[in-house]
N, C-alpha and C positions, 0 to 999 in steps of 0.2 A: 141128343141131350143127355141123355141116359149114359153115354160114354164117358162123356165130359163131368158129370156130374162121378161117377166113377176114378176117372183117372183124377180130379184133385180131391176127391174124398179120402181115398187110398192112403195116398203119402200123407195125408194129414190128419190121419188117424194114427198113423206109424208115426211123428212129429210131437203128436198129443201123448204118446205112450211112452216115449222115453224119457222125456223130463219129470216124470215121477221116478224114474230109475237112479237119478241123481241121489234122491234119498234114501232109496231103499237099499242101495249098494253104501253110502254113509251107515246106515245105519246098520248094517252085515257090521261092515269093519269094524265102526267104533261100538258094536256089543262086544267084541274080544274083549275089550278092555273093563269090561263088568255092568252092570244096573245101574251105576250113580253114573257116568259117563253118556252111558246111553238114552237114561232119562234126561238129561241135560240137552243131548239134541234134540230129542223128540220138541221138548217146549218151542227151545229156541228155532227150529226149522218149523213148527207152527205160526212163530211171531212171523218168519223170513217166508213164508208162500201167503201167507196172511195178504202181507206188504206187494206182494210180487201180484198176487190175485186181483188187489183194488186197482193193480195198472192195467188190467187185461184190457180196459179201451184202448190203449195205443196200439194195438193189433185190430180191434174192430174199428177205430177212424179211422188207421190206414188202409186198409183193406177195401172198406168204403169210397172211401175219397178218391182212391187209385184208379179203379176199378172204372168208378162211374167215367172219371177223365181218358181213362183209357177208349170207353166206348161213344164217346166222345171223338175220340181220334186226337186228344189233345196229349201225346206221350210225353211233350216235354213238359206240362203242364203236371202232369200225374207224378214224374219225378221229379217236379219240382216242390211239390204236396207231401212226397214221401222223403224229400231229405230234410224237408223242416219241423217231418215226426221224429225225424231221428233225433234233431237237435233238441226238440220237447223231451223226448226220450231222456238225452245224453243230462239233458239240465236238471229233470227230476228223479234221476238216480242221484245225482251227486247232490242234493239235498236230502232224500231221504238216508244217503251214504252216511253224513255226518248228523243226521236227526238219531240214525240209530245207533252209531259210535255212541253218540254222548248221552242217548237215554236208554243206553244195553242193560244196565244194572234197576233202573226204576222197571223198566216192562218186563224184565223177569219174576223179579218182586211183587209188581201189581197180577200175576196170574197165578201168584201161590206157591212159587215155589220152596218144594224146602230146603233150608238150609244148605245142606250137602251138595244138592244141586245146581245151586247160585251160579257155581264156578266154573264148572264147564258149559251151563248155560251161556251165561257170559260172552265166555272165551270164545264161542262156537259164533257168537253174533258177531263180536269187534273184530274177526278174522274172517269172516265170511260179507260182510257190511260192505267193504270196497268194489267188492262184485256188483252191484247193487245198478252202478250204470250200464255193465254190463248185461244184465239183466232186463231190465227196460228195453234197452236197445235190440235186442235181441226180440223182443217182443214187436216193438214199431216194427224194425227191417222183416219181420216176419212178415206183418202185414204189409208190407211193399208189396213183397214179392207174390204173395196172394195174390192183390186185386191185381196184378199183371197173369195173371193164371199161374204162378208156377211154387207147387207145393211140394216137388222134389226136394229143392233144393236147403230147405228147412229141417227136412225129413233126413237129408244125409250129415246135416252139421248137427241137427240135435243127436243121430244116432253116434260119430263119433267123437262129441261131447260127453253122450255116457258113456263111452267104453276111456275117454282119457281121463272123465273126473274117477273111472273108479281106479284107474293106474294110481293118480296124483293120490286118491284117499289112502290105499297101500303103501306108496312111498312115505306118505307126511307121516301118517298117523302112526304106524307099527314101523315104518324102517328108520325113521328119524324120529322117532316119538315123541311127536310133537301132541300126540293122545285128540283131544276134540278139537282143539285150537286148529293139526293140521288138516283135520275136515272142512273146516270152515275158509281157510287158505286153497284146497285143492277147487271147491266149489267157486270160489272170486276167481282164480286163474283161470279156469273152465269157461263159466259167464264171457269174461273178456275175451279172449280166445274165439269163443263161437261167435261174439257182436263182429268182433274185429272182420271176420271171413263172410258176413253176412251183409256188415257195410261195406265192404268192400266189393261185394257185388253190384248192391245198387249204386254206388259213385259211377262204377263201369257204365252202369245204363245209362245215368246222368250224366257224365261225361260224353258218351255215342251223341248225344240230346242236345250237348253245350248246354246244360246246365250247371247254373252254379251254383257252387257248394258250399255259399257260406248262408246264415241264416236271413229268411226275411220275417219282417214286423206281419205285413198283410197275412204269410202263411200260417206261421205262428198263433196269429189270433185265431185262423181259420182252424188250427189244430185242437187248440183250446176249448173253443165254440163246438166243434164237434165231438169231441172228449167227453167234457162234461159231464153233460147229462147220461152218458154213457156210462161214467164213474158211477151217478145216481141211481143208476139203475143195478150195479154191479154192488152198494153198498145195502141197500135193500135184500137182494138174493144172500148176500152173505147172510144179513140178519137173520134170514129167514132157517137156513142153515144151523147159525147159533143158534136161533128160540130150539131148533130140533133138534139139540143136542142137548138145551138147559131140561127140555121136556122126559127126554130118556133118565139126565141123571137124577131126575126126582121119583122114579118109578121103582129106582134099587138098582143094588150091583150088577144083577142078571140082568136087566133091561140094558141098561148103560154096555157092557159088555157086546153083547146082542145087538144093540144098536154100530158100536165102530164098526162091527164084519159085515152090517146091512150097507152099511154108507161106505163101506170100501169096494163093497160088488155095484153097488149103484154107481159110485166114482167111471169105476172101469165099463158100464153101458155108458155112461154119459161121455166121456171119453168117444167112444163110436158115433150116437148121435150128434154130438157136437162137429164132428170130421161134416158130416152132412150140413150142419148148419155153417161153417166154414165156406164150403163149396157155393150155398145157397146166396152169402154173400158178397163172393166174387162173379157169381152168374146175373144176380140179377140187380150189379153196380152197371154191370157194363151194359147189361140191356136196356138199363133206365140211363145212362148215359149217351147211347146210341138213339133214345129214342123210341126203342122197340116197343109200344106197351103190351102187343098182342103174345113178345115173346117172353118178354115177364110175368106174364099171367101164364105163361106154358111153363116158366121154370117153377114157378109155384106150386101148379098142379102137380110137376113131377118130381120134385123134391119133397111134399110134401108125402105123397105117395112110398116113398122110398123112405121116410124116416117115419111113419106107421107102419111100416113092412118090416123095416130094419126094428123095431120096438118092439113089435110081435113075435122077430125071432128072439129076440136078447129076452122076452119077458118069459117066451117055452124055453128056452134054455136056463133060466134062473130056476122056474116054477119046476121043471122036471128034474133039476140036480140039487132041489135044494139039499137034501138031507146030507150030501155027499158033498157041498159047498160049506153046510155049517163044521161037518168035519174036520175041516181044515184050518178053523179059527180053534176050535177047542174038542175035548173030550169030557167038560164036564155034561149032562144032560140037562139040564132047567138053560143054560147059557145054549145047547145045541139045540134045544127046540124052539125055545127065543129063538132063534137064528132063520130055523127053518120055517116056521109057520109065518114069520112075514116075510121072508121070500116068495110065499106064493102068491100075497096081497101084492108085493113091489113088479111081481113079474106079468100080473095083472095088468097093471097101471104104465108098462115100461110104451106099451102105445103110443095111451096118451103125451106121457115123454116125448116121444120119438115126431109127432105133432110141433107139440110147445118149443122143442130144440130150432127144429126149421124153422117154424112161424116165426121165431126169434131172429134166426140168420137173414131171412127174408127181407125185416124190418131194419135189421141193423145193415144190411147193404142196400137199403134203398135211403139210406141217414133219416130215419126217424125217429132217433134217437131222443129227441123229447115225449113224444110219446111212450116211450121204452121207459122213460125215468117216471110217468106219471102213471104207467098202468105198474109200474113196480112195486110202490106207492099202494097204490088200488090191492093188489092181489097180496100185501102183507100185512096190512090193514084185516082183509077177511081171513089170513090165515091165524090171525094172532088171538082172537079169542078163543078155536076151538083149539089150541094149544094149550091155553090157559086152563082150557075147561079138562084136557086129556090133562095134565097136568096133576090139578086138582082134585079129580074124581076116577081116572080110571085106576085099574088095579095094578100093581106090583108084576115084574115076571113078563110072560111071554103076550099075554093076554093085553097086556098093558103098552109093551113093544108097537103089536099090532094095530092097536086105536095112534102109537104115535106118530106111525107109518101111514095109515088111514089120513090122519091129517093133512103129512106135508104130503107123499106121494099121490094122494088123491084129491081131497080139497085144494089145498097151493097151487098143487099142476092142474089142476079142471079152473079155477080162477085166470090162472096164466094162459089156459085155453084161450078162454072167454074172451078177455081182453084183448088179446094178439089176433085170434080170428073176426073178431067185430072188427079190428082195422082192417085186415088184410082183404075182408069182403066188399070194403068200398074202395076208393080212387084216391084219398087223400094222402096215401103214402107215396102215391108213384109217379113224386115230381121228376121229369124228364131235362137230359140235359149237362153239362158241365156244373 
């Protein structure tokens, strides 16, 4: 089990890590071109992962869904689940395609931006927006090939995904200067490109299967139905997200500062943990598909194990470098010890993380997903007063960082505990079965 849980955590953590390189390599490029350009992405690639984020169930239902019919023994069943994610996919790219075509200039506007920045804002949406079903898609056929075990394969098209969106950002942007607009074009070619290679894998399996490849109503709804509450559950975490960032910028510059280099090392553990919860829900769709209960309660225990293990390193590796991690974001001091002093509270807490991540994966591959949307619910409900109250009463600065952290890293995640492990200790998540 422990191999297994290994060999698909691996590639999909390597999978999880590249598609942040999409941006970061955007944004190398298009900072040549100066501070108004590159602030223009930054927003608008905010609005575009925002957007891409709230889809993340079409990766958890399919994954799910797959998984469990795989251990089932019902494969063509499973791809037959996984090509009418694609088609949910394919249909709700191309409406949020032209949702954000025609509302690129109001959603800039509504987050403040100024003036100067409108325009490659913009630009960077209505040329990067086409992409959008590629995107999706890319997400669903990820989750195919999950709940069938195979996390390579994701792992090799996102890696040279980044390496050809950072070609095309080179080409568009600086040799045809096309400036943010051909960012935003490099990144939609990219998308498509990777769906394209990725559905074309699963048709393959689906066609071995004589499955066919046009859409059905039953699946469709079965996609939706399970989606859902998944979205529900995924729009609550965001929230919870934003309150902790409204929370930092009310403490002052240094806090706010302090807080993006905490939430970008937190990113990149969670990144890792998440690989584990990935695994957790392809392991234990198919065990509760098969039937297994006794081996589902074994992948629990050892997945759970392995992401407090995995948390406890990532928390001494944060907690022992902080000084030399806040370095790296700045050289002012009041922003470097903001930086450092809650690193060693977050690296604390990266445990419990490493707990909540699994628990998470556990439930969302056994399709518990309404539960998932009501303890979301639950645990932002109690994160949101003491928010309110670090907000309103704690102090300015490093001091102030630390109670913000205290908050979500600790209250938020010990709530998400609570919740996730009160299900996972009883029977009612682990319906067996197709």
């Amino acid at each position: 089990m422990d191999r297994q849980v290994v060999a698909l955590a691996l590639p999909a953590l390597g999978a999880l890590v590249a598609e942040p390189l999409f941006v970061l390599v955007d944004s190398a490029v298009v900072g040549t071109l100066g501070s108004t350009p590159l602030a223009g992405l930054g927003l608008a690639s905010t609005v575009l992962t925002t957007v891409v984020g709230l889809c993340v169930f079409l990766a958890y239902a399919t994954t799910a869904g797959v998984a469990r019919r795989i251990g089932a023994g019902h494969r063509d069943e499973a791809l037959r689940y996984g090509v009418d994610g694609l088609w949910l996919a394919v249909a709700l790219g191309l409406g949020l395609a032209v949702t954000v075509e025609l509302a690129a200039g109001w959603l800039v506007h509504a987050l403040g931006a100024p003036p100067d920045v409108v325009g490659p804002a913009v630009a960077y949406l209505r040329w990067s927006a086409p992409g959008l079903p590629g995107m999706l898609t890319v997400l669903a056929a990820t989750g195919v090939l999950r709940g069938l075990l195979d996390t390579r394969t994701p792992l090799w098209v996102a890696s040279a995904g980044a390496v050809l969106n950072g070609a095309l950002s080179v080409l568009l942007v600086l040799g045809l200067r096309m400036g943010v607009a051909g960012s935003g074009l490099g990144t939609a070619i990219t998308q498509l490109l990777m769906a394209t290679v990725l559905v074309t894998v699963v048709v393959r399996g689906a066609r071995r299967e004589t499955v066919p490849l046009r859409p059905g109503v039953r699946g469709l709804g079965a996609a939706i139905a399970a989606g859902a509450p998944l979205l529900a559950r995924t729009i609550t975490l965001r929230a919870a997200i934003l309150l902790a960032t409204w929370v930092a910028a009310g403490l002052g510059a240094v806090a706010l500062a302090g807080h993006q280099a905490v939430a970008a090392l937190w990113g990149f553990a969670a990144f890792a943990l998440d690989a584990l919860a990935i695994a957790a829900q392809a392991l234990v769709g198919q065990a509760l598909g098969a039937g297994e209960v006794a081996t589902t309660r074994g992948v629990l225990r050892r997945t759970l194990t392995w992401g407090v293990v995995s948390g406890a390193a990532l928390g001494l590796l944060l907690a022992g470098g902080a000084w030399g991690f806040a370095r790296l974001f700045t050289d002012e001091p009041a922003v470097h010890r903001a930086i450092a002093t809650t690193l060693f509270l977050v690296g604390a807490t990266l445990p419990l993380a490493g707990w909540v991540f699994v628990l998470d994966g556990v439930l969302i591959g056994a399709g518990d997903g309404r539960y998932l949307a009501v303890a979301g619910l639950i645990t932002l409900v109690a994160y949101a007063p003491a928010a309110i109250a670090v907000h309103a009463w704690a102090p300015s600065g490093a001091a102030g960082l630390v109670w913000a952290w205290a908050a979500f890293a600790g209250l938020f995640m010990l709530a998400r505990a609570a919740t996730t492990g009160w299900r996972a200790r009883g029977t009612a998540w682990m319906r067996t079965g197709a």
